[in-house]
C-alpha positions, 0 to 999 in steps of 0.5 A: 500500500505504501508503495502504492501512495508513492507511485501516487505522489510521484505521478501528481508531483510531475503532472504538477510541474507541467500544470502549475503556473510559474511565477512569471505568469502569476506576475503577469496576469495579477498586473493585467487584473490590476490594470484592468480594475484601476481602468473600471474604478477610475472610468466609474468615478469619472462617469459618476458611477456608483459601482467597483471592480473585483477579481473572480474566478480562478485567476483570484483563487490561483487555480488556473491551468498553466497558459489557460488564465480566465480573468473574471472581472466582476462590476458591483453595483448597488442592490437598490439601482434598477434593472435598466439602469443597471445594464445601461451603465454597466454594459457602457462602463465595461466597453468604455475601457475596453481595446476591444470587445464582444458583448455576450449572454449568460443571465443578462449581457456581459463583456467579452474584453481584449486588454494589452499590459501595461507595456503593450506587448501581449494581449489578455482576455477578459470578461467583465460581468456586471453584477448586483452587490447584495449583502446576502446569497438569498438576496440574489437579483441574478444568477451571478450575484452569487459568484463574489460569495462563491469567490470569498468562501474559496479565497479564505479556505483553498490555501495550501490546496491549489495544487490538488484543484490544478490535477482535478482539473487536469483530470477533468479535461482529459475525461472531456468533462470538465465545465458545466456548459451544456455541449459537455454538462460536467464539472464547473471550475468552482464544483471541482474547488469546493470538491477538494475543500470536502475531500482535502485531496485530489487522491482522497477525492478518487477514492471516494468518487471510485464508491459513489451511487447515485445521487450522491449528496455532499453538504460541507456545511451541513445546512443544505435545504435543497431536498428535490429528488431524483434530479441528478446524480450527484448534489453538491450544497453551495455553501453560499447558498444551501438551496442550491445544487453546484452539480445540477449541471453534471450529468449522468455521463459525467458522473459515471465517467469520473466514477470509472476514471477514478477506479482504473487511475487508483489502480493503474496510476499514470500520467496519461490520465493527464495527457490531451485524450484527442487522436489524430484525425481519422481518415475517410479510409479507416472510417469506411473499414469501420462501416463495412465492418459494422455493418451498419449506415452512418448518415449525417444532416450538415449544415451552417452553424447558428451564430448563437452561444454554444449554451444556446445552440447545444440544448437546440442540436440535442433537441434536434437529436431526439425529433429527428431519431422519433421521425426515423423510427416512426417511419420503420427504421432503427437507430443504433446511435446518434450525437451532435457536434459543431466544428468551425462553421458547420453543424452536424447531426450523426445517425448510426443505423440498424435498419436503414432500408425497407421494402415498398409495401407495409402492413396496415392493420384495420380494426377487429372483424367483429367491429361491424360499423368500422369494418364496413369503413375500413373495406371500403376506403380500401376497395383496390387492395387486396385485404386479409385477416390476421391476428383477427383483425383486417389488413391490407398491404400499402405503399411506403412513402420512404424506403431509405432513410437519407430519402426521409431526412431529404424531405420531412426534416423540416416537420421536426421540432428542431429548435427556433435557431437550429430550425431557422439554419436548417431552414436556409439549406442543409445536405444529407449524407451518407457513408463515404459522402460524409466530409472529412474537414479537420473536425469531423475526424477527431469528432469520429475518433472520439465517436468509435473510441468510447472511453478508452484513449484513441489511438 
């Protein structure tokens, strides 16, 4: 066991090395976030604001990935100010210092800023999200007046404990489960903090998460209120806010991924856990060697990528996903397996199929025979057909309207529930292919990749 540990210890250790910002970085990004709150303080004093800037996130926590530094910037402005006032002002507070920006959605408009140092050599991302200063978690005016209390429980408790965030992150990323946005559902940056928090260690976590069911329920505080059932698998009690879940965006995949991962890294430690997970791109050649040995159909709906966040595209494509699997199955054929993805501009919905062609009749069932009135309805709106009886009731054989699927996806997509962005882009022009006329630009044949790999590493 003990030489178990050591293994352990010297894996994280060197991952660590690789991972952790060095001190030429932390100078550089702590001067950019400076900067950048004495730009907001002093443009609000001189615009007669009433508002002040604070560092958020995981650059104000130093748990950051090395060359990955997000800087959050949060404008507080006081609780009594209207909703209107709040986002004219903030939004014209945060441009105003700006070199450059993107306005962006979350709960309501922030900035997306580009920033120089202060010697003008390397430029800096930044978001500037204008929020409500309340003095309490329970007073919330929007969703992300509760990220500067997330900010201060984890600046007073993380220190000594950066490092086992950094490797849980790590972990996260190689596992393709780390961030709550919707095209992933995993693990936010402040769950992964405040999982650590409960556990002490990147390692204690591991063994824990290795013995985890579902609906795991973690409270540190102990004065969680959030009691709905059935609403995931894992809860997490924000300890700035006890009727919240932290994990509701994790799911069931995600759970089951880290449960797995942990198992098979405590019992074959490696720093390959850590490692970027994507192959290289596959090529046409081995993707059709793969179809031919499967024995099954793959067709792709491909279109323009709606210009919208992905926190928005992604619930639409998966809604898509559903409607498109309904209309193909109701029609007679199967689906093995489906997904969705986006790579650069264009989007794609992906169908694995079982049954991909049918003959040209069907059965079409009647009613009983002993149902004399409908009988008598059934006989003679079907007086060219030859009729049987089977299973004691009527049947008669007519013609399928579609005997491929691609045929059925050229025609009838449009009658699904697609998405008002998804549908509006679809609506514009898309193309259905199927096996070798599938495109292989850069993105499809990682997105393949991953698609034959399962969870094991691609080769």
């Amino acid at each position: 066991m003990m030489k178990e540990n050591e293994e352990l210890k010297r894996i994280c250790k060197a991952v660590i090395e690789h991972i952790r910002p060095d001190e030429e970085e932390r100078r550089r990004v702590k001067a950019v976030t400076e900067l950048i709150i004495a730009k907001i303080n002093k443009k609000a004093a001189e615009m007669g604001i009433e508002a002040h800037a604070i560092s958020a996130g995981s650059t104000a926590r130093n748990t950051w990935i090395r060359g990955e530094a997000d800087i959050d910037i949060f404008i507080m402005f006081p609780a009594d100010m209207t909703e209107e006032d709040f986002k004219e002002r903030g939004l014209a507070l945060a441009k105003s210092i700006a070199d450059r920006y993107e306005e962006r959605y979350a709960s309501h408009p922030y900035i997306h800023a580009y920033f120089y140092d202060a010697e003008g050599r390397k430029e800096h991302e930044a978001d500037l999200v204008p929020c409500f200063a309340v003095k309490d978690a329970s007073l919330l005016k929007s969703a992300v007046d509760r990220t500067p209390f997330h900010n201060a429980y984890v600046v007073r408790r993380i220190a000594g404990l950066e490092d086992e965030v950094l490797l849980l992150k790590q972990f996260m990323k190689y596992l393709g489960i780390y961030g709550s946005e919707l095209r992933r559902k995993g693990f936010a940056g402040y769950l992964c903090e405040l999982l650590i928090l409960n556990y002490s260690s990147f390692t204690e976590l591991l063994k824990n998460a290795s013995q985890w069911e579902y609906g795991e329920r973690i409270d540190r505080e102990g004065k969680g209120t959030y009691r709905e059932v059935g609403t995931g698998p894992l809860i997490v009690i924000d300890p700035v806010d006890p009727r919240r879940n932290v994990a509701a965006a994790v799911s069931e995949y995600s759970f089951c991924r880290l449960v797995d991962a942990a198992r098979e890294f405590l019992a074959h430690p490696s720093t390959e856990f850590f490692s970027p997970r994507k192959g290289k791109s596959m090529s046409r050649a081995e993707f059709m060697r793969l179809v031919k040995e499967r024995g099954t159909e793959f067709v792709m709906v491909l279109f323009e990528a709606p210009d919208v966040v992905e926190d928005i595209l992604f619930p639409q494509l998966r809604k898509a996903e559903a409607s498109v699997t309904n209309l193909i199955e109701r029609n007679g054929f199967k689906v093995y397996r489906s997904d969705v993805s986006v790579e650069g501009d264009k989007a794609f919905l992906l169908f694995e199929l079982v049954i991909w062609s049918l003959p040209r009749i069907k059965k079409h069932l009647g009613p009983p025979v002993t149902s004399k009135y409908h009988s008598e309805q059934f006989k003679s709106k079907y007086t060219a057909s030859p009729l049987f009886i089977e299973g004691g009731r009527y049947l008669v054989e007519v013609e399928r309207k579609y005997t491929d699927v691609v045929s059925l996806l050229k025609n009838e997509l449009g009658s699904c529930s697609l998405g008002k962005n998804v549908s509006e882009s679809i609506g514009r022009g898309y193309e259905v292919l199927r096996n070798e006329e599938i495109r292989f630009f850069e993105g499809p044949g990682y997105f393949l990749r991953e698609y034959f790999s399962g969870i094991r590493s691609p080769s």
